[in-house]
VOPAGU-2260 file (C-alpha; in pm, 1 decimal, decimal comma):
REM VOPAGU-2260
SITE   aa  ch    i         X         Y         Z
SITE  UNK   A    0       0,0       0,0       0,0
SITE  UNK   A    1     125,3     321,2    -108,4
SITE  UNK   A    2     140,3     593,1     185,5
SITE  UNK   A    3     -43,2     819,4      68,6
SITE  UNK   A    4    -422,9     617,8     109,0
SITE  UNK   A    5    -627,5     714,1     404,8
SITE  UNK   A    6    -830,6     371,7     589,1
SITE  UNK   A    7   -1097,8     494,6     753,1
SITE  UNK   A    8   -1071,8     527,5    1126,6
SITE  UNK   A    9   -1218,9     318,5    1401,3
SITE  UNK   A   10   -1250,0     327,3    1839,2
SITE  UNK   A   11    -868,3     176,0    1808,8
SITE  UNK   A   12    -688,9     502,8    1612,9
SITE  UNK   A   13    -616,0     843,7    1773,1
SITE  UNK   A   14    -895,8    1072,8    1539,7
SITE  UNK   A   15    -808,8    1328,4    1287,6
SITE  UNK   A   16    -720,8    1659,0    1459,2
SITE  UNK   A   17    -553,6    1484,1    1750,6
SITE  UNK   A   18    -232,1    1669,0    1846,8
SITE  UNK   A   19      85,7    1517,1    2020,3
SITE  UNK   A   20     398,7    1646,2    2150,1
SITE  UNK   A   21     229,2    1950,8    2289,2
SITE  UNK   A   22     121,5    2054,1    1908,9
SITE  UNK   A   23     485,9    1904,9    1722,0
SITE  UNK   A   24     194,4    1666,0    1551,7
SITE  UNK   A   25     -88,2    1697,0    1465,7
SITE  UNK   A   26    -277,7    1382,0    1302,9
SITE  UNK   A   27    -458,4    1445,0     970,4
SITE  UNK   A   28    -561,2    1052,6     948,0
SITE  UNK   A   29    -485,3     666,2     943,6
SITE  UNK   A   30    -295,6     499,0     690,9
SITE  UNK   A   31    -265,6     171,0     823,9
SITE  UNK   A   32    -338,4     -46,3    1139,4
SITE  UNK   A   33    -169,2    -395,0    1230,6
SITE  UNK   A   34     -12,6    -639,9    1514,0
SITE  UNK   A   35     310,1    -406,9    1556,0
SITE  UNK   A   36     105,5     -50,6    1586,9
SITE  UNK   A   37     -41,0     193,5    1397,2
SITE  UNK   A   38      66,0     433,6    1148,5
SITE  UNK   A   39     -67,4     781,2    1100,2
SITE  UNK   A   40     -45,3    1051,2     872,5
SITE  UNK   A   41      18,3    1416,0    1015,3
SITE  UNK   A   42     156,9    1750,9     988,0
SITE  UNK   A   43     447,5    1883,7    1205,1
SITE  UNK   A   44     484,6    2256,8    1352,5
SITE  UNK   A   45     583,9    2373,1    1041,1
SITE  UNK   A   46     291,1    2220,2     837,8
SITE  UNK   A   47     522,1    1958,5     628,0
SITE  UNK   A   48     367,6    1590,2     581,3
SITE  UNK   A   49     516,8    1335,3     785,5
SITE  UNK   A   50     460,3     971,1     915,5
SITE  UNK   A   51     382,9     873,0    1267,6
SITE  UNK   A   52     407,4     537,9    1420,4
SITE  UNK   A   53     253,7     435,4    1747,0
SITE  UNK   A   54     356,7     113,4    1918,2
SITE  UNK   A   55     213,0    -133,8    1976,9
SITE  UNK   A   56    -160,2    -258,3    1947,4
SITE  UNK   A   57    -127,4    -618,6    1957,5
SITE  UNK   A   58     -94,5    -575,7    2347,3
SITE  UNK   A   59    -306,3    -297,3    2439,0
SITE  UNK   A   60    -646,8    -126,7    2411,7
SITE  UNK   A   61    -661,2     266,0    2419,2
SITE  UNK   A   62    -826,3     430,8    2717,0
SITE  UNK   A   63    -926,5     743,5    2518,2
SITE  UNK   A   64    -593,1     888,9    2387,1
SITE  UNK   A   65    -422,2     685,2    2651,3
SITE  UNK   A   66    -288,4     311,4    2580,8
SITE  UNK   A   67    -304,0      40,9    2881,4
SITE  UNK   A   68    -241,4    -333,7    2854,3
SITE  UNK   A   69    -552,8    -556,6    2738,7
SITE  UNK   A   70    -531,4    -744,9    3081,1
SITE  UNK   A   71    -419,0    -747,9    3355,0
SITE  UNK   A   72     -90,6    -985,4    3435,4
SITE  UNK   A   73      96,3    -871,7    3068,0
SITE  UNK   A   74     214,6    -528,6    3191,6
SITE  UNK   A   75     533,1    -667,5    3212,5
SITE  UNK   A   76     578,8    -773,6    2863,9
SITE  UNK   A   77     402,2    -484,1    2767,2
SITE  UNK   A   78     659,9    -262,2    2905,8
SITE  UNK   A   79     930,6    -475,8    2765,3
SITE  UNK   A   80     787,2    -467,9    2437,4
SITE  UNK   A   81     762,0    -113,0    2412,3
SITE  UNK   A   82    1113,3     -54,0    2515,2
SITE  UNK   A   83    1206,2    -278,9    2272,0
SITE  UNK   A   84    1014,9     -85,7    2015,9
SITE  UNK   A   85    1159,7     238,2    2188,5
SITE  UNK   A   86    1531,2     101,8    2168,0
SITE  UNK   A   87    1513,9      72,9    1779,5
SITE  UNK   A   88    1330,6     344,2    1681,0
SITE  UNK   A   89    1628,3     521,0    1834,2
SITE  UNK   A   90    1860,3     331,8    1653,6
SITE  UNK   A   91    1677,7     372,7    1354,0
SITE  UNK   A   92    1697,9     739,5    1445,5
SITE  UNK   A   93    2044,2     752,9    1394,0
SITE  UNK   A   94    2081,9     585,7    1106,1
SITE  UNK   A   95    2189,7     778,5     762,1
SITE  UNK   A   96    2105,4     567,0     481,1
SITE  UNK   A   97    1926,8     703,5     155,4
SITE  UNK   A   98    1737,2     423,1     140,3
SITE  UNK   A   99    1647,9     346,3     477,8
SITE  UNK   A  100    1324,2     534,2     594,5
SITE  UNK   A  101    1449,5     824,9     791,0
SITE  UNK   A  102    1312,1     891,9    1146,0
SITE  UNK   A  103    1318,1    1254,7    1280,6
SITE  UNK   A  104    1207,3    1218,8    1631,5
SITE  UNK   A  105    1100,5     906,5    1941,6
SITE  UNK   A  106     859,8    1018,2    2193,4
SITE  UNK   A  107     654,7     856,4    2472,5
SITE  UNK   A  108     310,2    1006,2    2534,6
SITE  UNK   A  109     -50,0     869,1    2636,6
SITE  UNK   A  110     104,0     575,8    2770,7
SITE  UNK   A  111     300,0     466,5    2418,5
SITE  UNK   A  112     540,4     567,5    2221,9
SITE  UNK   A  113     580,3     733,5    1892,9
SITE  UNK   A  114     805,8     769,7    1617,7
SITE  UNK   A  115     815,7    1050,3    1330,3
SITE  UNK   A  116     916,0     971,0     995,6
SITE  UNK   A  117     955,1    1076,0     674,6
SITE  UNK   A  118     643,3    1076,8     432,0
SITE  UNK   A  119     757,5     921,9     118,2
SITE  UNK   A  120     553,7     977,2    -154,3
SITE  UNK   A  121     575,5     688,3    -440,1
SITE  UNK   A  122     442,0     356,9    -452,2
SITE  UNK   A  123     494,2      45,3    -270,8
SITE  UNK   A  124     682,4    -287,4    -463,1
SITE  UNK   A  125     407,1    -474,3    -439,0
SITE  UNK   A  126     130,7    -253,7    -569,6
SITE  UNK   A  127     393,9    -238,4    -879,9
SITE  UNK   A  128     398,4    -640,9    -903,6
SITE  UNK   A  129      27,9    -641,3    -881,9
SITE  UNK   A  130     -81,8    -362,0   -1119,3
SITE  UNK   A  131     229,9    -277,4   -1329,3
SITE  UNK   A  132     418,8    -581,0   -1351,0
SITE  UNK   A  133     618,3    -477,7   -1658,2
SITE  UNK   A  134     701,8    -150,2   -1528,4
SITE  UNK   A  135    1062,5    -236,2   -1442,9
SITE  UNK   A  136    1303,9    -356,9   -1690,2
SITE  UNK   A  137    1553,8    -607,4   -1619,3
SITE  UNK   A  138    1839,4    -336,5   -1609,1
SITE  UNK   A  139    1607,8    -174,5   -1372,7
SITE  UNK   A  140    1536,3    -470,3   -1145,0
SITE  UNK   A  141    1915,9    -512,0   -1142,7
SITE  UNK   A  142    2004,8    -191,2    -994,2
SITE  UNK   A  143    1740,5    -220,7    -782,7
SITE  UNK   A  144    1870,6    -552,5    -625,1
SITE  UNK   A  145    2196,5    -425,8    -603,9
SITE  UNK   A  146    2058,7    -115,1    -370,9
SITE  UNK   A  147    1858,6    -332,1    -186,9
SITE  UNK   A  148    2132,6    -573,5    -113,9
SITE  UNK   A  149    2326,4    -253,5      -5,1
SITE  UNK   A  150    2086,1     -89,2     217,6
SITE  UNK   A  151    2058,0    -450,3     383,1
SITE  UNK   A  152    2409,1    -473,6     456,4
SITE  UNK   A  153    2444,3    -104,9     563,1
SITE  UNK   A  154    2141,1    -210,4     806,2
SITE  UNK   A  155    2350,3    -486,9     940,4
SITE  UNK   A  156    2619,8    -349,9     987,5
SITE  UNK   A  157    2433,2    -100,8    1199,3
SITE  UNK   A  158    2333,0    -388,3    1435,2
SITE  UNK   A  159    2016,2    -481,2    1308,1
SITE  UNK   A  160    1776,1    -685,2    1170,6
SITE  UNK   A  161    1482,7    -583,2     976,8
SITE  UNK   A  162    1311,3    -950,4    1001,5
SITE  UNK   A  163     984,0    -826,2     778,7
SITE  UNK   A  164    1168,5    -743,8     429,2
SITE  UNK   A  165     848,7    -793,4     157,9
SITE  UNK   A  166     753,7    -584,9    -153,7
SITE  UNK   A  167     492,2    -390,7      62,8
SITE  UNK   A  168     734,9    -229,6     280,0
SITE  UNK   A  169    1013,7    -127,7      -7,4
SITE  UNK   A  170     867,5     217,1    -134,0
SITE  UNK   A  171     995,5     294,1    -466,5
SITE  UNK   A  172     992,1     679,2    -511,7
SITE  UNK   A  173     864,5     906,7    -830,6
SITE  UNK   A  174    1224,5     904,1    -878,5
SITE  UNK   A  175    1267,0     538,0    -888,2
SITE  UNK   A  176    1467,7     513,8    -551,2
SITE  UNK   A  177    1376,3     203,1    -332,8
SITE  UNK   A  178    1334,2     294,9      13,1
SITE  UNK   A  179    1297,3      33,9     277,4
SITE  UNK   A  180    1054,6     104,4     568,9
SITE  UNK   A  181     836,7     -65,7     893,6
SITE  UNK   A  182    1068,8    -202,8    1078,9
SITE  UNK   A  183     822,0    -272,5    1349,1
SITE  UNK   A  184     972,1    -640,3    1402,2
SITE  UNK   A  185    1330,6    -517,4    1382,1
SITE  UNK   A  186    1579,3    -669,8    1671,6
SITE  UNK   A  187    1971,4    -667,1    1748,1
SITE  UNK   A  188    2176,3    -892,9    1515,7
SITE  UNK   A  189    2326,4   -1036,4    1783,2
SITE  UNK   A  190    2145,7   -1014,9    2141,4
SITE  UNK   A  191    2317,1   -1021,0    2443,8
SITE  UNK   A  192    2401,3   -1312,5    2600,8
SITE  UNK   A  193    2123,9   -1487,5    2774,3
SITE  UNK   A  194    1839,8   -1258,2    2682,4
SITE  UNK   A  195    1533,6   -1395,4    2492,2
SITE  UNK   A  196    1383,0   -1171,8    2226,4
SITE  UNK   A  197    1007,9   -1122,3    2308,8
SITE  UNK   A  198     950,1    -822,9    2095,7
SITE  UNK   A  199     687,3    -901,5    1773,1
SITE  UNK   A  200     759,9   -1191,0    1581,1
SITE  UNK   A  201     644,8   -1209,1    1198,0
SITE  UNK   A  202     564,1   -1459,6     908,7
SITE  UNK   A  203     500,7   -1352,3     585,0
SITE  UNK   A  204     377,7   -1658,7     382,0
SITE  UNK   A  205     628,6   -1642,8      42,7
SITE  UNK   A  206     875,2   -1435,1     174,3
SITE  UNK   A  207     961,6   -1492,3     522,1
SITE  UNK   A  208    1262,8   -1781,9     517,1
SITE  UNK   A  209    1174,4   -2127,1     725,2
SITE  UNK   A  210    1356,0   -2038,9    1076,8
SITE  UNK   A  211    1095,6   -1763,4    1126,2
SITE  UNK   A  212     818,2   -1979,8    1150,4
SITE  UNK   A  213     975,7   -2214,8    1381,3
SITE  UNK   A  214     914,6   -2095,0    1753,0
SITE  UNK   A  215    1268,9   -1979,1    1957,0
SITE  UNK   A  216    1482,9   -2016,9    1635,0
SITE  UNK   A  217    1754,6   -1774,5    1567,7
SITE  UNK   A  218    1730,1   -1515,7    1293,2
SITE  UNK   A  219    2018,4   -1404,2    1106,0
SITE  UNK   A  220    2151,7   -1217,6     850,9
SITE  UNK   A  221    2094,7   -1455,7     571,5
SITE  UNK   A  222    1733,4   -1466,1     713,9
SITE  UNK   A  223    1661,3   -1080,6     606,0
SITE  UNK   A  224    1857,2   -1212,1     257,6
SITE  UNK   A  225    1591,3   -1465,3     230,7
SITE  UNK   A  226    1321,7   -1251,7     242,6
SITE  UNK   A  227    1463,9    -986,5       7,2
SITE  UNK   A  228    1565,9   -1292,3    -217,7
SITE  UNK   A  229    1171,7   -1396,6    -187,4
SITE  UNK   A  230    1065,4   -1070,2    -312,2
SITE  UNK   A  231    1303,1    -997,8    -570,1
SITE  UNK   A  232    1169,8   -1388,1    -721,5
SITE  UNK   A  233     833,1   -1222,6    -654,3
SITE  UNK   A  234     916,1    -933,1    -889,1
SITE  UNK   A  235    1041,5   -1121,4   -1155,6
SITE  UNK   A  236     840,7   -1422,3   -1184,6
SITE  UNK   A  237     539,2   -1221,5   -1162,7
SITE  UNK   A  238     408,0   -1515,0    -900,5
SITE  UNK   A  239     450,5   -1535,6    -486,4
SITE  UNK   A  240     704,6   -1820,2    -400,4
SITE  UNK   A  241     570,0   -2087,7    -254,6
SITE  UNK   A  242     568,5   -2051,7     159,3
SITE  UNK   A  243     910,2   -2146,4     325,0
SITE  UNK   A  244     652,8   -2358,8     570,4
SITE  UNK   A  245     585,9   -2590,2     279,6
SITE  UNK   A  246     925,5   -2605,2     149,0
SITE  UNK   A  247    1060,9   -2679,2     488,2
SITE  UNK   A  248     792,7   -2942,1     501,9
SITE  UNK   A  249     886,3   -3125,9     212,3
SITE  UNK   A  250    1232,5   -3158,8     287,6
SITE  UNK   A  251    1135,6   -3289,5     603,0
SITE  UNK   A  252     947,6   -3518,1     392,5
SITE  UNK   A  253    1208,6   -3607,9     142,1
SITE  UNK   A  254    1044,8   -3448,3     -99,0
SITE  UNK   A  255    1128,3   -3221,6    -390,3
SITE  UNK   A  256    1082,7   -2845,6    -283,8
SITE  UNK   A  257     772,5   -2662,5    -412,3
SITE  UNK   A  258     952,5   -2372,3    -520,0
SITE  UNK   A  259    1082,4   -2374,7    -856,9
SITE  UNK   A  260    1442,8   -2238,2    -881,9
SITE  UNK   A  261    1373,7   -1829,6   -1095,1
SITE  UNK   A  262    1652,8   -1941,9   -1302,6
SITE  UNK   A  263    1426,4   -2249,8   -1402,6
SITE  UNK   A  264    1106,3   -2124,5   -1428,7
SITE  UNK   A  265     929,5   -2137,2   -1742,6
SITE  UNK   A  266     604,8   -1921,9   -1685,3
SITE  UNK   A  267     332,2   -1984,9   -1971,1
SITE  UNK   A  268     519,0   -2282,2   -2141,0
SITE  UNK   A  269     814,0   -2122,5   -2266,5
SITE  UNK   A  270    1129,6   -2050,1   -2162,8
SITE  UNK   A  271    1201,8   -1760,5   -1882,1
SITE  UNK   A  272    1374,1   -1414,9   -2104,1
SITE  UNK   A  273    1697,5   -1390,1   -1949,0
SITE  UNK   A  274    1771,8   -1090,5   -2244,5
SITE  UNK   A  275    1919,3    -826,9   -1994,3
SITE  UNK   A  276    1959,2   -1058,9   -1699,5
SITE  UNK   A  277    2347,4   -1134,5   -1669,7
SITE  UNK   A  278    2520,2   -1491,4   -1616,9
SITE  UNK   A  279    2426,6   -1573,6   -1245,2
SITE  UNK   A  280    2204,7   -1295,6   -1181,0
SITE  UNK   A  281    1887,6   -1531,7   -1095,3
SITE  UNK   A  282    2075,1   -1811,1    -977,0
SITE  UNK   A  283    2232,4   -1579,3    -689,4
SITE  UNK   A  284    1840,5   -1514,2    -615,5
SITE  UNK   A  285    1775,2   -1857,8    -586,0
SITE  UNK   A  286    2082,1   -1904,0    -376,2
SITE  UNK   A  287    1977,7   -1655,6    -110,4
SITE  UNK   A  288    1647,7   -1837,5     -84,9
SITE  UNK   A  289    1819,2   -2152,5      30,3
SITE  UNK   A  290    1593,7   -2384,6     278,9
SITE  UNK   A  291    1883,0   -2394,0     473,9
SITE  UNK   A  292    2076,6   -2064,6     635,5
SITE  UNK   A  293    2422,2   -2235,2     611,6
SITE  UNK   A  294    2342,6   -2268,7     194,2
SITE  UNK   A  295    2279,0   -1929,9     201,5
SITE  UNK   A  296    2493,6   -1638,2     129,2
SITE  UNK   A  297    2642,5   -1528,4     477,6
SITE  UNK   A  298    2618,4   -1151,3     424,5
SITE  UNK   A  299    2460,3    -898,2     187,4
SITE  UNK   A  300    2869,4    -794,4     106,0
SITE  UNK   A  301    2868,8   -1161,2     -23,9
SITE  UNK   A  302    2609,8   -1165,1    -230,6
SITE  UNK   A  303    2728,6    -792,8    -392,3
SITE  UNK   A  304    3042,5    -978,2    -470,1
SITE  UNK   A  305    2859,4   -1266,6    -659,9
SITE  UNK   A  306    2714,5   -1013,1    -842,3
SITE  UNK   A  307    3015,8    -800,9    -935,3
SITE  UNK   A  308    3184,7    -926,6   -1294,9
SITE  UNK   A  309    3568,6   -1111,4   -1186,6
SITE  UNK   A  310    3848,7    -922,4   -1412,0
SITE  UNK   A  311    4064,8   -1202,1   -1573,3
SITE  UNK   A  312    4375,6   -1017,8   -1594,9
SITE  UNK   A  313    4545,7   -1197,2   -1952,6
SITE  UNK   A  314    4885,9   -1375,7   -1858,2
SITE  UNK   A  315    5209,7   -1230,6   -1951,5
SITE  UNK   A  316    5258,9   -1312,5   -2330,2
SITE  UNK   A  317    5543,0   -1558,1   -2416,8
SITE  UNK   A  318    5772,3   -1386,3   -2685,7
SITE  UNK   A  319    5921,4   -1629,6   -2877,5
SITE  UNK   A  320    6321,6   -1484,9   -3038,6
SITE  UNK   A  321    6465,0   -1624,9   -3352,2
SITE  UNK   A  322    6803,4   -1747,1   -3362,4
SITE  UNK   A  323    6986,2   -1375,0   -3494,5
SITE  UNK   A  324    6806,9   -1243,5   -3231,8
SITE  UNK   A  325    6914,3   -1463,1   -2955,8
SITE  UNK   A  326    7259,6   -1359,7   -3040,1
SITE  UNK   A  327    7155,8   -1005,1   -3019,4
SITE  UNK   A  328    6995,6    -990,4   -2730,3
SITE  UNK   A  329    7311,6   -1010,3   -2481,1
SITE  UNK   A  330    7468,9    -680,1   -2656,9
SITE  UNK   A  331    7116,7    -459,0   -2613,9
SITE  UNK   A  332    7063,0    -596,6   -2237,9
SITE  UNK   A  333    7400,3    -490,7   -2143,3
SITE  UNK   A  334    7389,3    -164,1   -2381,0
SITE  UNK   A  335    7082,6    -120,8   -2172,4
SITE  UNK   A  336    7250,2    -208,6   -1816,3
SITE  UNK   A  337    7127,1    -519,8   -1801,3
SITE  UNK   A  338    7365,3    -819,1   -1781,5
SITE  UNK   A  339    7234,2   -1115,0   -1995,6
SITE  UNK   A  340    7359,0   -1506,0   -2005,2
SITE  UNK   A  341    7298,4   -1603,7   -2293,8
SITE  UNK   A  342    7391,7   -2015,2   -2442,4
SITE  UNK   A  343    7599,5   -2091,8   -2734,6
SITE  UNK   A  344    7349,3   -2206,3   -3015,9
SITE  UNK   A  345    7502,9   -2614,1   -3102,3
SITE  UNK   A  346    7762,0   -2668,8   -3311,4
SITE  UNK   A  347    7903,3   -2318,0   -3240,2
């Protein structure tokens, strides 16, 4: 969904007109509502469009403006949750990335917290697989891998993972600029020892990879590559890939896995049009959507380098010297301060 489309509002959304942050905000409606909060549209003090995200729903109920837990004996997690949440957003805050969404401001108020974002007008990935799916050229789609890859890395690098990478949360802009945003199920790449991640946990049938479905398994890089592998097959083939639940299932099973490898696909009987696509291009796709992490690549750098042409640097050519010049050759090497041994041709 592109942000830019209004739902209409219901008891569970702060109403149009509501203002926040002593008047910073003020909302001007809903664009969407789910498990990991809601997200509003608004204006800020000096009337410019911006994005705000409260956090979360799937644990409270609001109390007119003000959120409490659904019941009582989860305020616990609830608080732990939306520290979690609160923790990120400030990462996220201080993040620089052009295509990583870019958050101006975390706030607590009415019992949650908040975060301002940028409003980015454009369209979302998958509203461009669904009603423009020839849109993008292969040279396109390319370049936009390779920035996706990128912002992916950059992201881990940072520390985190985004754990919800799907063609409805990369915005492509009017300038054709992917921008990756909702990172409402983001977490640390690497949690401290001992602690158990509790924040919100999602599974995205078709792009989420296998380990995410699988209760107290641990996500990793090559998890987000899955998912960005997922929707990149998604963009191309035209067609979701089959669940990771299934194709985890039949390997279980010992059976051959549902999803069809993008570099063997033949959609409508004939043969995929690699025109454009280079040598290894889809097979690195299908490589990053590996069943199994460990076949996986093992960072986003990795898969940039599979995609990056190798320079075969031509030998040293073998100069082959007749017989006059053989004899020759000691006279210019010296003449040029280099001593030369030559051999005595036979019979000489």
């Amino acid at each position: 969904m592109a942000l830019d489309s209004l739902t209409n509002s219901s008891h569970h959304e702060l109403p149009a007109g509501t203002s926040l942050l002593n008047g910073a905000y003020r909302i001007t409606g809903t664009l969407s509502r789910g498990g990991f909060g809601i997200i509003y549209l608004a204006k800020d003090a000096l009337e410019r469009m911006v994005v705000l995200k409260e956090f979360p729903t799937g644990l409270c109920v609001r109390d007119g403006a003000t959120v409490k837990p659904t019941r009582a004996g989860i305020g616990s997690r609830f608080d732990l949750v939306l520290r979690c949440f609160l923790n990120e957003a400030q990462v996220l805050a201080m993040l620089s990335h052009p295509s990583i969404v870019r958050v101006h401001q975390v706030f607590e108020e009415n019992g949650t917290t908040y975060a301002a974002m940028d409003h980015l007008p454009g369209t979302d990935l998958l509203e461009v697989i669904e009603t423009q799916p020839r849109r993008l050229q292969p040279a396109e789609i390319i370049t936009l891998a390779r920035k996706l890859i990128g912002t992916v890395g950059h992201l881990h690098r940072s520390g985190l993972l985004h754990c919800d990478i799907s063609p409805d949360n990369v915005i492509l802009t009017p300038a054709g600029e992917p921008v990756l945003i909702d990172f409402g199920a983001a977490r640390a790449v690497a949690p401290l020892a001992g602690q158990t991640y509790v924040g919100p946990r999602v599974a995205k049938d078709g792009y989420s990879p296998p380990e995410q479905y699988l209760p107290g398994a641990n996500l990793g890089r090559s998890s987000d590559l899955y998912a960005l592998a997922a929707s990149l097959h998604h963009l191309i083939s035209g067609a979701l890939p089959e669940p990771a639940e299934r194709r985890l299932a039949a390997r279980n099973a010992g059976r051959a896995d549902p999803c069809v490898a993008l570099a063997k696909l033949r959609p409508d009987g004939g043969t995929m049009a690699r025109a454009g696509f280079p040598a290894g291009f889809l097979e690195s796709i299908d490589r990053a959507m590996a069943v199994e992490p460990a076949a996986r690549f093992a960072s986003a750098d990795d898969w940039l380098a599979a995609l990056t042409p190798r320079v075969v640097r031509p030998e040293k050519p073998v100069i082959l010297l007749r017989r006059s010049a053989i004899r020759t050759a000691p006279m210019q090497s010296m003449a040029a301060g280099h001593p030369v041994r030559a051999e005595q041709p036979a019979g000489v």
